[in-house]
C-alpha positions in Angstrom: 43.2 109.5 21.0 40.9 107.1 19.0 37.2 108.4 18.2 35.0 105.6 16.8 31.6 105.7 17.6 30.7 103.5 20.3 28.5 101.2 18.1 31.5 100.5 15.9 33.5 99.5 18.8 31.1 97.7 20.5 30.4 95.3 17.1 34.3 94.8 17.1 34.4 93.6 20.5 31.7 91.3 19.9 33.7 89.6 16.9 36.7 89.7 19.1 35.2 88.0 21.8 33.5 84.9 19.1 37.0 84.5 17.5 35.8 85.5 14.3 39.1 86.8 12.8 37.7 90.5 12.3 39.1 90.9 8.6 35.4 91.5 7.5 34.4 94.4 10.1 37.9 96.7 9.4 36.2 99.3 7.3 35.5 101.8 10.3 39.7 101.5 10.4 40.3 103.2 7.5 39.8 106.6 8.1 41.7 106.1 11.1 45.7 107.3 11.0 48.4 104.6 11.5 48.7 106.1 15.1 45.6 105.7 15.8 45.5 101.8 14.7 48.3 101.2 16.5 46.4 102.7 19.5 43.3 101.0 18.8 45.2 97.5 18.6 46.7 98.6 22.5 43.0 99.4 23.4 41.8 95.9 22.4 44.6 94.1 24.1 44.1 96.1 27.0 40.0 95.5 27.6 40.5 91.7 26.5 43.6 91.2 28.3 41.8 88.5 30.4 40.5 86.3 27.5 43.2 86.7 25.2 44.4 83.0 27.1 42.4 81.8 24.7 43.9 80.6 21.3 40.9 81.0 19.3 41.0 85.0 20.6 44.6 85.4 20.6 45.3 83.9 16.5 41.8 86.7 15.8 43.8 89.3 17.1 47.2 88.7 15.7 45.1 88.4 12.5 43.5 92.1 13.4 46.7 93.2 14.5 48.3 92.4 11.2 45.4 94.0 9.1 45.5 97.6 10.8 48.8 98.0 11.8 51.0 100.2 9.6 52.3 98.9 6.6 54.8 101.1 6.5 58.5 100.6 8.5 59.2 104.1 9.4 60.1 104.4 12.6 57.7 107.4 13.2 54.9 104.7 13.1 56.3 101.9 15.8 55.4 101.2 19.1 58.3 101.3 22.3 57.7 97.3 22.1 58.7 97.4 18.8 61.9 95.5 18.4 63.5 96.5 15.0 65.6 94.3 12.7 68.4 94.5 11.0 69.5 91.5 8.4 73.2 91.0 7.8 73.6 88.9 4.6 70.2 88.2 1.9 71.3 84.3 2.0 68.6 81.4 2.5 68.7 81.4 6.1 68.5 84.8 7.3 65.5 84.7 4.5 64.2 81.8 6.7 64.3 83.9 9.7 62.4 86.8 8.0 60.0 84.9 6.5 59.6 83.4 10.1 59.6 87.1 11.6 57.1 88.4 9.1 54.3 86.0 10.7 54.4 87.7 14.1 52.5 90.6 14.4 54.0 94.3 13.3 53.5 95.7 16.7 56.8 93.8 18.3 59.0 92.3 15.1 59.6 95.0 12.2 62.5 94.4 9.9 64.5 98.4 9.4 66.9 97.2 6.6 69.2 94.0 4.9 72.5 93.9 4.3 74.6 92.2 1.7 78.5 92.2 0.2 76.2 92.9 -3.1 74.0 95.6 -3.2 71.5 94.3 -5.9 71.5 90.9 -3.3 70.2 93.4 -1.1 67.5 95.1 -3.0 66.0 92.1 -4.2 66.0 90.5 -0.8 64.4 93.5 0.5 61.7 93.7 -2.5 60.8 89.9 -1.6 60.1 90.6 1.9 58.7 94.2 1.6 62.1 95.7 3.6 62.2 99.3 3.5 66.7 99.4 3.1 68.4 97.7 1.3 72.5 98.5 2.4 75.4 97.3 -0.4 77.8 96.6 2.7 77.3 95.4 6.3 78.6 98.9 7.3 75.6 100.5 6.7 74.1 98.4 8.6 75.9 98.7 11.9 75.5 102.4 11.1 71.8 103.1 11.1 71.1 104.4 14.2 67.2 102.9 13.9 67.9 99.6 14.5 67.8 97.5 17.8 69.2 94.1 16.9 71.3 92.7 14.1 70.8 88.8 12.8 73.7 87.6 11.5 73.3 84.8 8.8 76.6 85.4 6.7 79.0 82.4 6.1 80.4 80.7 8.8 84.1 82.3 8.2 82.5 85.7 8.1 80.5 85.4 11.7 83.3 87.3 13.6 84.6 89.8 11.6 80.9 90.7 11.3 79.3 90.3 14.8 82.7 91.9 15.9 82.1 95.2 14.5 78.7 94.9 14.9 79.2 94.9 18.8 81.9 97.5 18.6 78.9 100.1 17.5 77.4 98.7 20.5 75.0 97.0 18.7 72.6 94.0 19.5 73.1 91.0 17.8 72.1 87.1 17.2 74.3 85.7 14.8 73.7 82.3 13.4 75.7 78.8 14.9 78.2 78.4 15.3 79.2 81.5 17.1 82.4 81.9 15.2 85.0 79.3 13.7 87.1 78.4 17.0 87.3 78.9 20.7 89.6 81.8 20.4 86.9 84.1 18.2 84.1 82.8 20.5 86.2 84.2 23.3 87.0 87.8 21.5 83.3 88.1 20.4 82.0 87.3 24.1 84.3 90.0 25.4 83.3 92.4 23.4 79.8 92.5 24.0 80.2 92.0 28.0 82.7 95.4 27.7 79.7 97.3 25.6 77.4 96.5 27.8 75.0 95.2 24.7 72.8 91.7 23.9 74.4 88.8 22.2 73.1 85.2 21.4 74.4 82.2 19.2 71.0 81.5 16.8 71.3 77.8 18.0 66.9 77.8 17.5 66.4 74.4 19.5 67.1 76.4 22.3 63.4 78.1 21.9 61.7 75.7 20.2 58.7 74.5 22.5 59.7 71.1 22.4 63.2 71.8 24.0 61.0 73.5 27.0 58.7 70.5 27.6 61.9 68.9 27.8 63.2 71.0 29.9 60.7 71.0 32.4 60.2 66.9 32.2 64.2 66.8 33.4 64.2 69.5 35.9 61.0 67.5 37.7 63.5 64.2 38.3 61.5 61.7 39.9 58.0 63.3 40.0 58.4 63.7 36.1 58.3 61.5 33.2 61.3 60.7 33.1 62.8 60.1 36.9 66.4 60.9 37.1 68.2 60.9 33.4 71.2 59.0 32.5 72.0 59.1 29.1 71.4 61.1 25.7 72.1 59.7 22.6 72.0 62.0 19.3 73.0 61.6 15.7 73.1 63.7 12.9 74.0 62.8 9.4 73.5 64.4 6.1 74.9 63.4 2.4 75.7 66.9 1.7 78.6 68.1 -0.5 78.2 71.7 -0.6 81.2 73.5 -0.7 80.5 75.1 3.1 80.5 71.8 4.8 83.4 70.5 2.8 85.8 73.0 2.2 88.0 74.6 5.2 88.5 78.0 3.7 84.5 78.3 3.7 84.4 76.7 7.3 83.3 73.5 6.5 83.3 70.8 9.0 80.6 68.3 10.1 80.7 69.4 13.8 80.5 73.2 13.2 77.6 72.6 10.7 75.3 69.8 12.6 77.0 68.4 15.0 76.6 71.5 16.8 72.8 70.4 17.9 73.8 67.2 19.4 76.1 68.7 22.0 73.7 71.7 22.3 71.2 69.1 23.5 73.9 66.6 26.0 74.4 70.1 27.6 70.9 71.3 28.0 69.4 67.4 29.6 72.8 66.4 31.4 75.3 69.5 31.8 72.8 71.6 34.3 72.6 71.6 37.9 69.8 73.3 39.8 70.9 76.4 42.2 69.8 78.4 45.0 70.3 81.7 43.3 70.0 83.2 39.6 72.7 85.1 37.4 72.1 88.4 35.6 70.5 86.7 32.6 67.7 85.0 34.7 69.5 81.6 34.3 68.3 79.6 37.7 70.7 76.7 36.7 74.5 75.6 36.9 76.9 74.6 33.7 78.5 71.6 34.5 80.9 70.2 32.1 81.7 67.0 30.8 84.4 65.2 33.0 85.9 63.0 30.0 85.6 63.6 26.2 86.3 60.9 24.3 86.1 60.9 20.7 87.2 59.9 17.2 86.8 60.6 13.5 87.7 61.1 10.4 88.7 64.2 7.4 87.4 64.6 3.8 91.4 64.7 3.3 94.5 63.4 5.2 95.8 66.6 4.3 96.2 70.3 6.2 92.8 71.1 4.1 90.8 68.6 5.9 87.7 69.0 8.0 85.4 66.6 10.0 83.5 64.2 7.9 82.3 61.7 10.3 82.8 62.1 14.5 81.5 59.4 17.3 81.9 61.2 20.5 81.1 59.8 24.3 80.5 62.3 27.3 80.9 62.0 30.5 78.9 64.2 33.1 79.1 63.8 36.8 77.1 61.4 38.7 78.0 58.3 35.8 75.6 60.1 33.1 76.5 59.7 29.4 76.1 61.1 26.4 77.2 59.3 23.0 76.8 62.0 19.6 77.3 61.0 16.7 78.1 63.2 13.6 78.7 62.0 9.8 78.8 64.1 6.3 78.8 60.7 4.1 74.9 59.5 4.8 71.6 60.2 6.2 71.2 59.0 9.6 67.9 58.8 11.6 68.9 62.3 12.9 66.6 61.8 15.9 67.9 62.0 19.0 66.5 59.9 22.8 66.6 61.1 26.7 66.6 58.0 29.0 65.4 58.3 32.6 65.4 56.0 35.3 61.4 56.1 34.3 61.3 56.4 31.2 61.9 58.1 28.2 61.6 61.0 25.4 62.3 60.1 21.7 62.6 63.8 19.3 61.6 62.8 16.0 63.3 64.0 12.7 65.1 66.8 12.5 65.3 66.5 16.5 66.9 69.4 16.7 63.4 71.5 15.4 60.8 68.4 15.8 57.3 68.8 15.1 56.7 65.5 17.6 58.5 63.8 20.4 57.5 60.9 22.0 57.2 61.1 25.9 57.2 57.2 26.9 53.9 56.2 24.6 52.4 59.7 24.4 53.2 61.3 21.1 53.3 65.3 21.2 52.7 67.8 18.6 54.5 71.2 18.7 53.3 72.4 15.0 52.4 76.1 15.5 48.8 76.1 16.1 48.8 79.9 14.5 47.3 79.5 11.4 49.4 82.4 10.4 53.2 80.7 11.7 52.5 78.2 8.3 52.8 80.8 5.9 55.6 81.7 3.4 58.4 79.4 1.9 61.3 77.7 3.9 64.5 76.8 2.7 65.6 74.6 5.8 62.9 72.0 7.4 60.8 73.2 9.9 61.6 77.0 9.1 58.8 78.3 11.4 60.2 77.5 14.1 62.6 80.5 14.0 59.4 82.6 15.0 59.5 81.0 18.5 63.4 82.3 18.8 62.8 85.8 17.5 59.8 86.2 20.3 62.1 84.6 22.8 65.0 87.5 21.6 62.6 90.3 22.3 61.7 89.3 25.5 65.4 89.7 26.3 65.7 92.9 24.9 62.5 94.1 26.7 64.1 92.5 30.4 67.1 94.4 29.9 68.9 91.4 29.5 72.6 90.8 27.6 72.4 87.5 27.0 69.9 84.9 26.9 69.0 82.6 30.0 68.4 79.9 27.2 71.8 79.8 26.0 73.6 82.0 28.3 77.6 83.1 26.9 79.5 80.6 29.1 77.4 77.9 27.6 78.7 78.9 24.3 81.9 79.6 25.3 81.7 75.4 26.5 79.9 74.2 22.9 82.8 75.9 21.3 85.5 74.7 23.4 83.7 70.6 23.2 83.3 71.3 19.5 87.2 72.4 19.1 88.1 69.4 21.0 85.8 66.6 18.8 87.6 68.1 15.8 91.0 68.0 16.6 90.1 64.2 17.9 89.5 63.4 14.7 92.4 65.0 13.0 91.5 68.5 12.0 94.3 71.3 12.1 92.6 74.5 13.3 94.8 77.4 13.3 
């Protein structure tokens, strides 16, 4: 039980309800025990449950929330809605998703522990984000008992070895795109975590940013939205990149797997749903439809059995004469912005499209920047990097419904982006084995 005299709490309600952050009235907090923070934070969302609609009130009490809760990761200290991390690999997009994690408040996203092949990776991964673990394998990892979910941000070749054991210790897990390196894996991994009965999602972030739910929301209205009844997609994605992970087969290199991945993501989302009477055990309210006809071409970084996609153009075909043309190349810089066409009208996602901070709706331009002062924080290696905050929120609201995969991007989805990404390769000459 908390005991603060009334006064106290009375003068921190007041502040509450002005939206005055409440940094400068905490001192009564600090003769209180991390318990009883924790409590006091449940007490406050509880009395201003009604208000906290408002943004000014809810960014001052995420602000509270991360000032008095404890600063400590032992799980003695966490709340049941707690939902505790664990990192597989200390590389520069798992630190992307912490630094995106570490914005949200303590009370539902803790990070438990990191993983790495090196153990001094590790530790110094864990020193830069304040992780209390630090594990020399990705063993240790799946073992400790603590954690709820694992994020896997490894290479691409390493995605199913990983996420594999990781579900065969029944464990939760959201491991980066692309899922794994072919159809087959996807398959095995799927399998695996429908037989022990445990969460799994492929990281594909669009699928929570709040610009992919306006859109969303503007196609599923047909005529009485924006848009009227849609027709077409177009996409494109190009990026002069030579890193050795795009280029090279042995690190899983190829142009689809790396970005193309986002422009089928999004042809699937607009065009390859139906509505339906009825919902499935994830929530999902909507039918996968497939592409009819896949036609596509392309070329390698070699003519040899080494070569991946460098450059894909890819036309699909959805029921009811709707299209989709995606467009994919490893040589140059496209516009990488991708436009939904409706008998209406139309929606243009800026730059990256895939994690825009505007899309045009017609005339009307939208902004989706975080309005939580405390979302901008910290340093991104990949643009846009705060958006990741939007996917971890949307993971713990799975794990809270009980659900095993997510109604955003629910497992036969993937099972179909690996199956049209498999295809677009081989189209343009790959040899996957």
């Amino acid at each position: 039980m908390v005991t603060v005299k009334g006064g106290e709490v009375r003068e921190l309600l007041h502040y509450t309800y002005l939206g005055v952050t409440l940094t400068t009235k905490l001192s009564f907090t600090e003769h209180l025990e991390r318990k009883e923070r924790q409590a006091f934070i449940a007490v406050i969302h509880s009395i201003w449950s009604e208000y906290l609609q408002r943004t000014i009130l809810k960014t001052a009490l995420k602000i509270f929330e991360m000032r008095v809760a404890p600063t400590s990761t032992s799980t003695a200290f966490l709340m049941p809605e707690t939902i505790r991390w664990g990192i597989a690999s200390a590389g520069k997009i798992s630190n992307d998703f912490v630094t995106a994690l570490k914005t949200l408040p303590k009370s539902e996203h803790v990070v438990l522990a990191v993983g790495a092949r090196n153990l001094n990776d590790a530790k110094e991964f864990a020193t830069k984000h304040g992780i209390e673990r630090a594990y020399g394998s990705y063993d240790d990892i799946y073992a400790d008992s603590e954690i709820d979910i694992i994020y896997v941000g490894t290479i691409n070749t390493a995605h199913f070895s990983v996420v594999m054991k990781a579900l065969e210790q029944k464990k939760n897990v959201v491991v980066e795109k692309p899922m794994a390196m072919d159809l087959k894996e996807t398959e095995l991994l799927i399998a695996c975590a429908r037989n022990n009965k445990v969460f799994l999602m492929e990281g594909i972030w669009s699928r929570c940013h709040p610009a992919y739910e306006y859109i969303r929301s503007a196609v599923s209205a047909g005529e009485d939205g924006p848009l009227g009844e849609v027709v077409r997609v177009d996409a494109c994605y190009g990026s002069n990149s030579r890193r050795d992970r795009v280029w090279k087969k042995e690190l899983g290199g190829s142009g689809v797997l790396d970005i193309g991945i986002y422009n089928i993501q999004l042809a699937l989302m607009v065009l390859g749903r139906s509505a339906s009477s009825g919902s499935s055990p994830n929530g999902d309210r909507s039918t996968l439809v497939p592409p009819t006809q896949v036609l596509s071409t392309g070329c390698l970084t070699s003519e040899d059995e080494n070569g991946v996609d460098m450059a894909t153009s890819t036309i699909l075909t959805f029921p009811g004469n709707k299209y989709a043309s995606l467009t994919t190349d490893l040589r140059a810089r496209l516009s990488n912005e991708a436009v939904i066409v409706g008998t209406k009208g139309c929606i243009r996602l800026h730059k990256p499209f895939h994690s825009p901070n505007q899309i045009t709706v017609n005339d009307e331009v939208k902004d989706f920047i975080p309005q939580d002062p405390l979302a901008l924080q910290g340093s991104y290696n990949f643009t846009n990097g705060y958006f990741f905050r939007y996917e971890a929120q949307h993971v713990r609201q799975c794990l809270l419904n009980g659900l095993k995969e997510s109604p955003l991007l629910p497992l036969d989805e993937t099972l179909l982006i690996a199956k049209l990404m498999e295809d677009i390769r081989r189209a343009a000459g790959m040899k996957i084995d």
